[in-house]
C-alpha positions as CSV (number, residue, x, y, z in Angstrom):
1,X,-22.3,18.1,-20.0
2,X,-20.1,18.5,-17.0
3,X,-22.7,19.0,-14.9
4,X,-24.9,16.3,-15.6
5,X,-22.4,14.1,-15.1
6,X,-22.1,15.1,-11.6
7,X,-26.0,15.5,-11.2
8,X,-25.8,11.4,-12.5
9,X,-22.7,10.8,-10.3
10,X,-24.3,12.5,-7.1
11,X,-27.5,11.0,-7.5
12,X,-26.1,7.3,-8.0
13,X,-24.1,7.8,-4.9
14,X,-27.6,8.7,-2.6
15,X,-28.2,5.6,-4.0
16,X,-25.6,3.0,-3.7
17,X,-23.7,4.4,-0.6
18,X,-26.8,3.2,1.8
19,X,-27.2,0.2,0.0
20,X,-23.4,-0.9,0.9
21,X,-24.1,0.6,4.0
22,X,-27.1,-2.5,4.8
23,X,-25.3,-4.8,2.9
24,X,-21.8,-4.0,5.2
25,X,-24.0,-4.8,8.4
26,X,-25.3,-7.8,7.1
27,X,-22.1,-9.3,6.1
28,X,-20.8,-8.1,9.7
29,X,-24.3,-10.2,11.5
30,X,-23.3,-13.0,9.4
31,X,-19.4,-12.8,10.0
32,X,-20.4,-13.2,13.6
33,X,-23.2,-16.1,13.2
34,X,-20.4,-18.0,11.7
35,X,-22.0,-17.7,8.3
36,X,-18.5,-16.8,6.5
37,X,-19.0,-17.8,3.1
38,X,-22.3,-15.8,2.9
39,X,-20.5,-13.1,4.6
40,X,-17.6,-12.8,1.7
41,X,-20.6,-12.8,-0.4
42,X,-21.8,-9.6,0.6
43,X,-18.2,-8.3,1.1
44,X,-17.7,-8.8,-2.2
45,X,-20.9,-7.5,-3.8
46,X,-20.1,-4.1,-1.9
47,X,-16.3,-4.3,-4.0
48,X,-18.6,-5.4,-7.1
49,X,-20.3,-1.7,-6.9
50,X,-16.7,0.2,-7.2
51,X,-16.9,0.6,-3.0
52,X,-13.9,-0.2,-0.8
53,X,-12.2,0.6,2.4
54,X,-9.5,-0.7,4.9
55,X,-12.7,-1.5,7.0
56,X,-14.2,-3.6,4.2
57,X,-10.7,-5.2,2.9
58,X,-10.2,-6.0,7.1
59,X,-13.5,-8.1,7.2
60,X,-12.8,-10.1,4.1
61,X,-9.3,-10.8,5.5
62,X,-10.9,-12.1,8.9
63,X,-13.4,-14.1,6.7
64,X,-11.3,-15.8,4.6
65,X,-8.8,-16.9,7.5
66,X,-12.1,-18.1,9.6
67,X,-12.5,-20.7,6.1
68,X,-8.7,-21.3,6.0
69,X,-8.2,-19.9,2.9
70,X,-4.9,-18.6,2.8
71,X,-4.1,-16.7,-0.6
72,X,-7.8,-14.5,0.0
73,X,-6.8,-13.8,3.6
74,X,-3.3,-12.5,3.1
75,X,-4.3,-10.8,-0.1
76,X,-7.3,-9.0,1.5
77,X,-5.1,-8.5,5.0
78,X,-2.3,-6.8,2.8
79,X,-4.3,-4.4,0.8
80,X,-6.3,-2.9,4.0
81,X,-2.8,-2.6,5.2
82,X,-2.3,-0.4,1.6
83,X,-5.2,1.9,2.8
84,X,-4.0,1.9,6.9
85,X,-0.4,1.0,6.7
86,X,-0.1,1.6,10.5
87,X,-3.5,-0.4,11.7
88,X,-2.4,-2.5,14.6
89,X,-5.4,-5.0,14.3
90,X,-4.7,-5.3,10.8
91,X,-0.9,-6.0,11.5
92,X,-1.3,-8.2,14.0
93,X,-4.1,-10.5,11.9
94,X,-1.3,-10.4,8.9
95,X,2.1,-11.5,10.7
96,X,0.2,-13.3,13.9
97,X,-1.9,-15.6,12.1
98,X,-2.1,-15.5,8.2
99,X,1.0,-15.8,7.6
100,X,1.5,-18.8,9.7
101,X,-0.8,-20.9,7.2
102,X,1.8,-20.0,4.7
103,X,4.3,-23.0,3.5
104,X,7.1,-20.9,1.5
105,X,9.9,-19.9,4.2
106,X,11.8,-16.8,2.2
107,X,14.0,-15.1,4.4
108,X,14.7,-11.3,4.0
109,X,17.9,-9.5,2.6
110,X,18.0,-6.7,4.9
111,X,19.6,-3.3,4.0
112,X,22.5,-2.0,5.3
113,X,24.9,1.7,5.6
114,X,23.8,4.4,3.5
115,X,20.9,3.2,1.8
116,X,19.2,1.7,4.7
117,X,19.6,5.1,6.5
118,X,18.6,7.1,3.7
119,X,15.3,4.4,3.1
120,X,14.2,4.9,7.0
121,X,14.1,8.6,6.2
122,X,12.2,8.5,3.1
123,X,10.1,6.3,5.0
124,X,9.6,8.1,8.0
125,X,6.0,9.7,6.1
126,X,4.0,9.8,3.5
127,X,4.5,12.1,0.3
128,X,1.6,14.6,1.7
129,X,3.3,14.3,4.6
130,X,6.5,15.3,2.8
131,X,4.8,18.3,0.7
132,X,3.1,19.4,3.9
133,X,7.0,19.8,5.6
134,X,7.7,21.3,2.8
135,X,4.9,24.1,2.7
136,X,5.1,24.9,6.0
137,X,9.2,25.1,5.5
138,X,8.5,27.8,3.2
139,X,6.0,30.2,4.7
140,X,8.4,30.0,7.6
141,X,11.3,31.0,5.3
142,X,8.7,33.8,3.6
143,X,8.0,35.2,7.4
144,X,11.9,35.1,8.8
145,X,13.0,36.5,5.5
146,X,10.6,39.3,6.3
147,X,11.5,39.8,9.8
148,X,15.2,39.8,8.7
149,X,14.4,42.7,6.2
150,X,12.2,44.9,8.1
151,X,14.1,44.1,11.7
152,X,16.2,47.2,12.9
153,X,18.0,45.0,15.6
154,X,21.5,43.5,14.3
155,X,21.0,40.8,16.6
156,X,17.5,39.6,15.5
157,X,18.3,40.2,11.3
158,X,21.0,37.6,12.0
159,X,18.9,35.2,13.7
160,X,16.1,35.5,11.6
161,X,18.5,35.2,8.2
162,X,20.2,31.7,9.6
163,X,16.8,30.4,10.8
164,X,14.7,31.1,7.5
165,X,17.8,29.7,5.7
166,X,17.6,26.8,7.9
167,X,13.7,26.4,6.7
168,X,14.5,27.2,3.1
169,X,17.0,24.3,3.0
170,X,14.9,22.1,5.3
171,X,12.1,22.5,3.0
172,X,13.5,21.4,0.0
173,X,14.8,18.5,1.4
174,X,11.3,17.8,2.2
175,X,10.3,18.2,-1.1
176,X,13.2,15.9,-2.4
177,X,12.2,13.1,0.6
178,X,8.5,13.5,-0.9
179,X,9.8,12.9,-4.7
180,X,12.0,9.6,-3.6
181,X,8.6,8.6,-1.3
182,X,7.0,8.6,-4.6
183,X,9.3,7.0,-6.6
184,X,9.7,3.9,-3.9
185,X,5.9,3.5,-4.1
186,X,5.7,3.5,-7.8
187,X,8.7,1.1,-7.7
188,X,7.0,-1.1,-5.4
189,X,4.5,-3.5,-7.0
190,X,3.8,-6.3,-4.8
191,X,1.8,-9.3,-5.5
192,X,0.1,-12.7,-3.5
193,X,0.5,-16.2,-5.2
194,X,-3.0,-17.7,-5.5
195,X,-1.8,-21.0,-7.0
196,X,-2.1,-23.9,-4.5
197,X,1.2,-24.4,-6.1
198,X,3.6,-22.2,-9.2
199,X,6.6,-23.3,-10.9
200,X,8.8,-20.2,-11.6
201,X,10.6,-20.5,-14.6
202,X,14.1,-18.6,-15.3
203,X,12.7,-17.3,-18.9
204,X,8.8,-16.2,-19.7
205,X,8.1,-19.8,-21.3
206,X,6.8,-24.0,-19.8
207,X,10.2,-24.8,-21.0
208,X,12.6,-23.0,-19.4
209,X,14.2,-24.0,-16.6
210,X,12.0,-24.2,-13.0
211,X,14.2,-22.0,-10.5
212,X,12.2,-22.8,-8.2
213,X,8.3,-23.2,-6.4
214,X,6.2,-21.0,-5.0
215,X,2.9,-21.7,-2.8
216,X,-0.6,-19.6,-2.1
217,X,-0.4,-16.7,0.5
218,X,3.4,-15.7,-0.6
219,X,4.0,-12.0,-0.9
220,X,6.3,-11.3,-4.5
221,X,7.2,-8.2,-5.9
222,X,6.5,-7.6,-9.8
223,X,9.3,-6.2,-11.5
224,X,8.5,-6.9,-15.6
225,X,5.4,-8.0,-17.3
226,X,5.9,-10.3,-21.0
227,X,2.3,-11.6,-22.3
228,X,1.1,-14.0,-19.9
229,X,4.1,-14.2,-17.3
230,X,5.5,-11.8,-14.7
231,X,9.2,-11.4,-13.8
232,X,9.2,-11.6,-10.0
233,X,11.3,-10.8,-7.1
234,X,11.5,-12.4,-3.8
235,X,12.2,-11.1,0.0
236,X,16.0,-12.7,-0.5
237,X,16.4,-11.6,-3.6
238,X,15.4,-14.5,-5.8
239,X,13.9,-13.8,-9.5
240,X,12.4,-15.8,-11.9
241,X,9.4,-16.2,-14.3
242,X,5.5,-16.7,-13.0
243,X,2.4,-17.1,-15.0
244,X,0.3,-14.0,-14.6
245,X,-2.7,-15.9,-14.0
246,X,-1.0,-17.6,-10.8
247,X,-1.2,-14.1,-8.8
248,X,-2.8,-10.7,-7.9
249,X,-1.6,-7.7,-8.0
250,X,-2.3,-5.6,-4.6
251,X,-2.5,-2.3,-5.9
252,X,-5.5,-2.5,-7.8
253,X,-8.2,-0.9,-6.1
């Protein structure tokens, strides 16, 4: 059964991937005629087939900023930046110009001592990046610990034992980096406000008190979800309440 189910998966793919393909460069010819709304159209139908990319999330970003609208553009801008976190075109599009339609002025807590060290190492790669330390840290602990045992010269055991104790440890810090890597990205949930306009509430109800408001294109992090609402977290810290329907979540793909 297996196997027919790739057969079907393979065969849908000769199928589908050339058809995004056409339908990619006819969004891009009508991107640059101008034509953006008919262009976001086609973006769109390639997302509609299970299809996406930072390439295609990129275009949809430019799109939607050409036609001013704000929430798509940031939304579209942030998860290409998911995809190619270090994309200077796709930074630059973000923080130079989408943002700048934005009406919601949140400044940011910033962290400081430990934690903010211990964060820009964590965040220094990726968790394959991390794992990969790791492995190599090992086989180079596996080929000095070999060197040390079969060595004759005093000299060379001794170097050979501090180095491959030096990898050993190095590794599993690595591996410890790529577990808190993990756990920071599963932590973080962000989400943009697509309401023209939300009133937070300080409890999941209408009639609770408003904390405060919250306009399209802001960037919010979801920390709880209760039936319709969302408990949310601002850049300074800031919580409250939010109708689900009032935002999108960037992680799903």
């Amino acid at each position: 059964m297996k196997y027919l189910t790739a057969l079907i998966f393979c065969f849908f793919s000769t199928i589908v991937i050339p058809q995004n393909d056409t339908l990619f460069d006819q969004a891009n010819a009508l991107y640059n005629d101008g034509k953006y709304a008919e262009a976001i159209d086609k973006y769109e139908a390639i997302l509609s087939s299970g299809q996406h990319s930072a390439e295609l999330y990129f275009n949809l970003g430019n799109a939607n900023y050409k036609l001013n609208n704000v929430a798509p553009s940031i939304y579209y801008y942030e998860k290409a930046l998911l995809l190619k976190p270090n994309d200077k075109d796709i930074i630059n599009n973000l923080t130079g110009y989408a943002k700048n339609m934005t009406v919601d002025a949140i400044d940011t807590v910033p962290q400081v001592g430990f934690s903010r060290i211990i964060n820009n190492v964590i965040n220094l790669f990726s968790v394959d990046t991390w794992a990969q330390i790791a492995i190599t840290g090992v086989i180079l602990f596996v080929a000095l610990f070999l060197l040390y045992h079969f060595s004759h010269a005093t000299s060379r055991k001794r170097m050979a034992f501090v180095i491959s104790l030096a990898s050993l440890f190095f590794s599993c810090f690595s591996v410890a980096m790529a577990f808190q890597r993990q756990n920071l990205y599963k932590k973080d949930n962000p989400a943009i406000v697509f309401a023209q306009e939300s009133r937070v509430r300080s409890e999941a109800n209408k009639s609770s008190e408003e904390v405060f408001r919250l306009h399209e294109g802001t960037k919010v992090q979801v920390l709880e979800t209760y039936e319709d609402w969302k408990k949310i977290q601002l850049s300074d810290k800031s919580t409250g309440w939010i109708p689900s329907k009032d935002i999108k979540i960037l992680k799903t793909f």
